[in-house]
SETORKE-674591 format. One record per residue (C-alpha): y, x, z; residue in three letters. Coordinates in Angstrom, 3 decimals, decimal comma. Layout:
% residues N
node v:Y u:X w:Z residu:ALA
...
END
This chain:
% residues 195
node v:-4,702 u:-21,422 w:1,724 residu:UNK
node v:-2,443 u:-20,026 w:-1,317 residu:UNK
node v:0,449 u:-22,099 w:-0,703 residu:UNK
node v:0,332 u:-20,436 w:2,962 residu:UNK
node v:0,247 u:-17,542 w:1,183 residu:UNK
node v:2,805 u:-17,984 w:-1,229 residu:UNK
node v:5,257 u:-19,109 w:1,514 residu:UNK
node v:4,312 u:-15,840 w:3,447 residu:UNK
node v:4,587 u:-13,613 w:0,613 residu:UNK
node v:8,325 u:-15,565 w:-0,516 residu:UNK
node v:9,050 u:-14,237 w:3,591 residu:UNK
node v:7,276 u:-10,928 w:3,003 residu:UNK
node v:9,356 u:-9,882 w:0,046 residu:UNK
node v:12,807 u:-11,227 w:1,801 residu:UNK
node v:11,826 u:-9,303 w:4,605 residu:UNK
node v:10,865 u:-5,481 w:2,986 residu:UNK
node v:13,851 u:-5,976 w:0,524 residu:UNK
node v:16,409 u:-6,861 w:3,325 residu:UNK
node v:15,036 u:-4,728 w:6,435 residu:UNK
node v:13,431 u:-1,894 w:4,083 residu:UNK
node v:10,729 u:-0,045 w:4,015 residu:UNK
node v:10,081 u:1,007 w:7,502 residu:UNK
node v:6,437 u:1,197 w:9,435 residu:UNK
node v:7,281 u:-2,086 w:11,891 residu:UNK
node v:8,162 u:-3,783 w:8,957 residu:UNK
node v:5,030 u:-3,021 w:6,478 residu:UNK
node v:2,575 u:-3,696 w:9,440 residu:UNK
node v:4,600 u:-7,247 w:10,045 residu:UNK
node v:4,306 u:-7,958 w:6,175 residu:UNK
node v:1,078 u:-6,454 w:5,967 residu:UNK
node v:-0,119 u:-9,043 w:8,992 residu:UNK
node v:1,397 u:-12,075 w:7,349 residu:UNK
node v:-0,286 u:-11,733 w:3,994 residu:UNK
node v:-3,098 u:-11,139 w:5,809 residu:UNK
node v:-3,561 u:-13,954 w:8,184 residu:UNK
node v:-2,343 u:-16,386 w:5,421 residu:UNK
node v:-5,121 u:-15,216 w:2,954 residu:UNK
node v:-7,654 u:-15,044 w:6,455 residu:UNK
node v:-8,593 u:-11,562 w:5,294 residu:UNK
node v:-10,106 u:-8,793 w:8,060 residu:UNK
node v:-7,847 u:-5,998 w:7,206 residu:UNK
node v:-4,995 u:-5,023 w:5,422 residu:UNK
node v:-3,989 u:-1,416 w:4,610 residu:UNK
node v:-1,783 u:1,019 w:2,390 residu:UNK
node v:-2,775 u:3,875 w:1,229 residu:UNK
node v:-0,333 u:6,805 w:-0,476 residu:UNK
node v:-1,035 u:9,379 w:-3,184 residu:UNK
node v:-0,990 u:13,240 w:-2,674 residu:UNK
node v:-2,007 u:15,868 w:-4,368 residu:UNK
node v:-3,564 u:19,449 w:-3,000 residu:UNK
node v:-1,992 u:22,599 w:-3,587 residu:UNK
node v:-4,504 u:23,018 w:-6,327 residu:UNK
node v:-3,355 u:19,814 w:-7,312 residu:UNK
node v:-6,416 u:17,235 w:-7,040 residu:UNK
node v:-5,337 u:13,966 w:-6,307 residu:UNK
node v:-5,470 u:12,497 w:-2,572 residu:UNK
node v:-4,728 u:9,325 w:-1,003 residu:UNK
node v:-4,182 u:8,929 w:3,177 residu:UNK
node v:-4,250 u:5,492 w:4,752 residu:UNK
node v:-0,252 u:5,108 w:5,964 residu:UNK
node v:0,146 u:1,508 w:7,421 residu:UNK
node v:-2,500 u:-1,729 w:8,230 residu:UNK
node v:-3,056 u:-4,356 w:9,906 residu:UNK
node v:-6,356 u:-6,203 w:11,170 residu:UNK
node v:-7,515 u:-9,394 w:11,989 residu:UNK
node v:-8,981 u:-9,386 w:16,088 residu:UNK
node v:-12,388 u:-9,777 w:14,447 residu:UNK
node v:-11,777 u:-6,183 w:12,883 residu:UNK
node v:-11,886 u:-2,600 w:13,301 residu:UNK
node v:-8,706 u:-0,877 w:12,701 residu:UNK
node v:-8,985 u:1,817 w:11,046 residu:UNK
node v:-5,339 u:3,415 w:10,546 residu:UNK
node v:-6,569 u:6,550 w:12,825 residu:UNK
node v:-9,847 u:7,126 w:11,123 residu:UNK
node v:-9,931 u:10,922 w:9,992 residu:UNK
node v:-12,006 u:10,233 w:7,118 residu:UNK
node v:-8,771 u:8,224 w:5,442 residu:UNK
node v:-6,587 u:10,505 w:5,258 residu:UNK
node v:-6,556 u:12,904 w:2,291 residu:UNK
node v:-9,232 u:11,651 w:0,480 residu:UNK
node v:-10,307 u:12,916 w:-2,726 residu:UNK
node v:-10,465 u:10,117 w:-5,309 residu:UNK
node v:-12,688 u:12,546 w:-7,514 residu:UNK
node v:-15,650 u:13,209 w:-4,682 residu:UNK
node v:-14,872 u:9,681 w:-2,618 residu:UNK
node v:-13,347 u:7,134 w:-5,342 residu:UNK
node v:-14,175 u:8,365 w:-8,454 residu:UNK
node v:-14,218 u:5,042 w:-9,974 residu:UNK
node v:-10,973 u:3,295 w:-8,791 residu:UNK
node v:-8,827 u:6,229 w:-10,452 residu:UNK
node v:-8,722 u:4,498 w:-14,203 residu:UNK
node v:-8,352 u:0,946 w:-13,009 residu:UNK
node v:-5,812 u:1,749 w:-10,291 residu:UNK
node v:-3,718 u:4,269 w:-11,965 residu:UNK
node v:-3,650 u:1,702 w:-15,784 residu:UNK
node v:-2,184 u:-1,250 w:-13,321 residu:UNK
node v:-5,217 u:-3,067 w:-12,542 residu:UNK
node v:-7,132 u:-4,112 w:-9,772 residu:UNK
node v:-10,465 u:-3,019 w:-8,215 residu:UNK
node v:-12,135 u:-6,093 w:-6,621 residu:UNK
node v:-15,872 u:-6,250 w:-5,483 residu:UNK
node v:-18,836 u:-6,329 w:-2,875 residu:UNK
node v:-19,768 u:-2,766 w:-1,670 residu:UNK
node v:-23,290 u:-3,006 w:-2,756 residu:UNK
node v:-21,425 u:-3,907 w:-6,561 residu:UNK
node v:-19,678 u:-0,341 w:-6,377 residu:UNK
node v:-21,882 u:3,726 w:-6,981 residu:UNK
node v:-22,113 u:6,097 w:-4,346 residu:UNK
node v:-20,184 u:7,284 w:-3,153 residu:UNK
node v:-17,801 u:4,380 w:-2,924 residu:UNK
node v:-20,432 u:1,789 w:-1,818 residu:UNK
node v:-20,920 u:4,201 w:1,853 residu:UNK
node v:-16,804 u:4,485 w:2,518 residu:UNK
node v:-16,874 u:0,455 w:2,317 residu:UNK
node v:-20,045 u:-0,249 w:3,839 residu:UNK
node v:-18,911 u:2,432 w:7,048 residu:UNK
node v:-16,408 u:0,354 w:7,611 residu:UNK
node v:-18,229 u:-2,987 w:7,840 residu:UNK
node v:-16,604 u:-4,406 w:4,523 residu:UNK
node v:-17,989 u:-7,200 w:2,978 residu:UNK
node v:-16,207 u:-7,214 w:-0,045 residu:UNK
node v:-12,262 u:-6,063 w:-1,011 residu:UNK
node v:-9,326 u:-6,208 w:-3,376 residu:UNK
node v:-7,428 u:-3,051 w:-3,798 residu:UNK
node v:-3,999 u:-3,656 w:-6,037 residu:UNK
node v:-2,137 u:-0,763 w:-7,067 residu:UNK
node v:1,349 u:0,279 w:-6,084 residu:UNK
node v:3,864 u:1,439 w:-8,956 residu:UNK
node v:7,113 u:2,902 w:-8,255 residu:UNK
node v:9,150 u:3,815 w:-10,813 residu:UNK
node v:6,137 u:3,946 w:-13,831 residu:UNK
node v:4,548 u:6,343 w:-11,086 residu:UNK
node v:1,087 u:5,412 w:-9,437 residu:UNK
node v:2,109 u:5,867 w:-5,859 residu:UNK
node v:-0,772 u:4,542 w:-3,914 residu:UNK
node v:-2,608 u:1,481 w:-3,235 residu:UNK
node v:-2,472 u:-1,808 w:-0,888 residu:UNK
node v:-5,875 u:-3,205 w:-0,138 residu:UNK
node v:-7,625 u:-6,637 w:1,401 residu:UNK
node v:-10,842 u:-6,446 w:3,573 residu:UNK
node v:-12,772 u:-9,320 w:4,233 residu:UNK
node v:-15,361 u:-8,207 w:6,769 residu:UNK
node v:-17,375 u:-11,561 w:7,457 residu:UNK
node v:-17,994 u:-12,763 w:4,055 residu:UNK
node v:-18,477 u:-11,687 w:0,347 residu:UNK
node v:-15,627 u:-13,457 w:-0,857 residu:UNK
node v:-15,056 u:-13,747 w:-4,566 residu:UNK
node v:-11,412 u:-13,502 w:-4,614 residu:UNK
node v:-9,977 u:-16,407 w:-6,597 residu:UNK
node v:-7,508 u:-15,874 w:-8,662 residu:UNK
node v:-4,734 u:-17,720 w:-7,090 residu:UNK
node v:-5,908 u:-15,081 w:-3,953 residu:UNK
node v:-5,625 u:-11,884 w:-6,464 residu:UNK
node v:-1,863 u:-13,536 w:-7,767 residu:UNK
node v:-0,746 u:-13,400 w:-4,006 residu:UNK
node v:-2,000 u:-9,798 w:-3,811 residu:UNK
node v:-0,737 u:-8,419 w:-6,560 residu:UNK
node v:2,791 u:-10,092 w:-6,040 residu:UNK
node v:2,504 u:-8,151 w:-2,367 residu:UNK
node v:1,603 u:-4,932 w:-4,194 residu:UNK
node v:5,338 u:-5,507 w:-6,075 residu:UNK
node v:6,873 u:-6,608 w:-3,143 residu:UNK
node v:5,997 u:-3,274 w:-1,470 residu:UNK
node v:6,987 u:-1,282 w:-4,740 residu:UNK
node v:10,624 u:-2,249 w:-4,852 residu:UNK
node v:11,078 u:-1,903 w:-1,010 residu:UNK
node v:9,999 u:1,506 w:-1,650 residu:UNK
node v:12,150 u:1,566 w:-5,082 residu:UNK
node v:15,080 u:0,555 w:-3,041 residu:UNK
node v:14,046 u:3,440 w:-0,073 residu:UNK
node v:14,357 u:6,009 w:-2,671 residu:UNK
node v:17,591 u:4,698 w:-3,660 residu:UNK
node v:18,939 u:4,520 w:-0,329 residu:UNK
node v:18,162 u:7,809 w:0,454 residu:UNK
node v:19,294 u:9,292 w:-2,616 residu:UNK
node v:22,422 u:7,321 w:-2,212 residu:UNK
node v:22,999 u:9,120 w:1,421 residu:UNK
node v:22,113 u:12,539 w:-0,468 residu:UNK
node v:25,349 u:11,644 w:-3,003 residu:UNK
node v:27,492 u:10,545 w:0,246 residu:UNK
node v:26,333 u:13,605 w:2,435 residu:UNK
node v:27,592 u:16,426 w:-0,888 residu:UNK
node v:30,830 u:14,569 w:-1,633 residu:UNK
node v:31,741 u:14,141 w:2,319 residu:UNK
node v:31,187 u:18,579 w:1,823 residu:UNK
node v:32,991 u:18,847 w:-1,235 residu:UNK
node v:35,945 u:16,595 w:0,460 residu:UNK
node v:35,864 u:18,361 w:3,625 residu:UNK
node v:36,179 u:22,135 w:1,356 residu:UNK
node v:38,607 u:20,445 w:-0,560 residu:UNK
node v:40,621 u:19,907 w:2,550 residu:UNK
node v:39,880 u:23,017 w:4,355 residu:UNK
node v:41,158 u:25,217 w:1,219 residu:UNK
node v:44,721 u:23,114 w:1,142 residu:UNK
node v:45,681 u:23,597 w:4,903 residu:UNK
END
């Protein structure tokens, strides 16, 4: 099963670097990683904070398995408060590391957002951008309490960095337009004032 894997995630990280970082192309990376690995669910999550400036994270992309519930337009995922919901994945997460485990492993209130959505057990990588926490990409396995190998977590992580640089390269893009847009303006004045 990892070399499937590895040979998705080598197509994966072609695929977000060269068609960008676009919904149709997370959920299609998202959905290879996922049935290579055989997991039930895939997802990314993105950081927010409140106007009084507690930290959030809303579910923005998945993908499931047939044998799972989606969960993309679940009201409960979206602006989440990792201090009442996730208090514990905060310190791993945001130092670089992963959160792996069985539901029953994790505290309230953790253990009732996994179990509510018939998880069996999970790996939850973190997504850096720019030495920034940004968010989260996350693997559901919702038949079995799998232990999650090693060579599993290596594929993971790798599709956590895949899914930072196609956002690294987003950001660039669009700043890149910004540049284009404001020296197109200071062109066109340029112009205007010597006619």
């Amino acid at each position: 099963m990892a070399s499937q894997a590895y040979d998705a995630l080598m197509d994966v990280s072609r695929l977000l670097l060269d068609k960008g970082f676009e919904p149709g192309n997370v959920a299609e990376a998202l959905g290879q990683v996922g049935a290579a690995l055989d997991v039930d669910r895939v997802y990314v999550f993105e950081n927010s904070k409140d106007v009084g400036g507690k930290l959030l994270c809303s579910q923005r992309y998945e993908w499931t398995a047939a044998s799972a519930s989606a969960q993309l337009d679940n009201p409960v995922l979206q602006n989440v408060s990792y201090e009442e919901a996730l208090p514990s994945w905060v310190q791993p997460l945001s130092s670089g590391q992963v959160v792996k485990g069985r539901p029953r492993e994790f505290t309230s209130p953790v253990r009732e957002v996994l179990e509510s959505q018939d998880i069996r057990s999970l790996l939850v990588c973190p997504i850096t951008v720019g030495g920034e926490w940004w968010g989260f990409v996350g693997f559901d396995d919702c038949r079995t309490e799998r232990a999650w190998p090693e060579a599993e977590s290596s594929v993971l992580q790798a599709l956590s960095n895949a899914l930072a640089g196609s956002l690294r390269h987003a950001r660039l893009r669009s700043a890149l337009t910004g540049v284009q847009a404001q020296l197109r303006a200071i062109i066109d004045r340029c112009a205007s004032t010597t006619s």
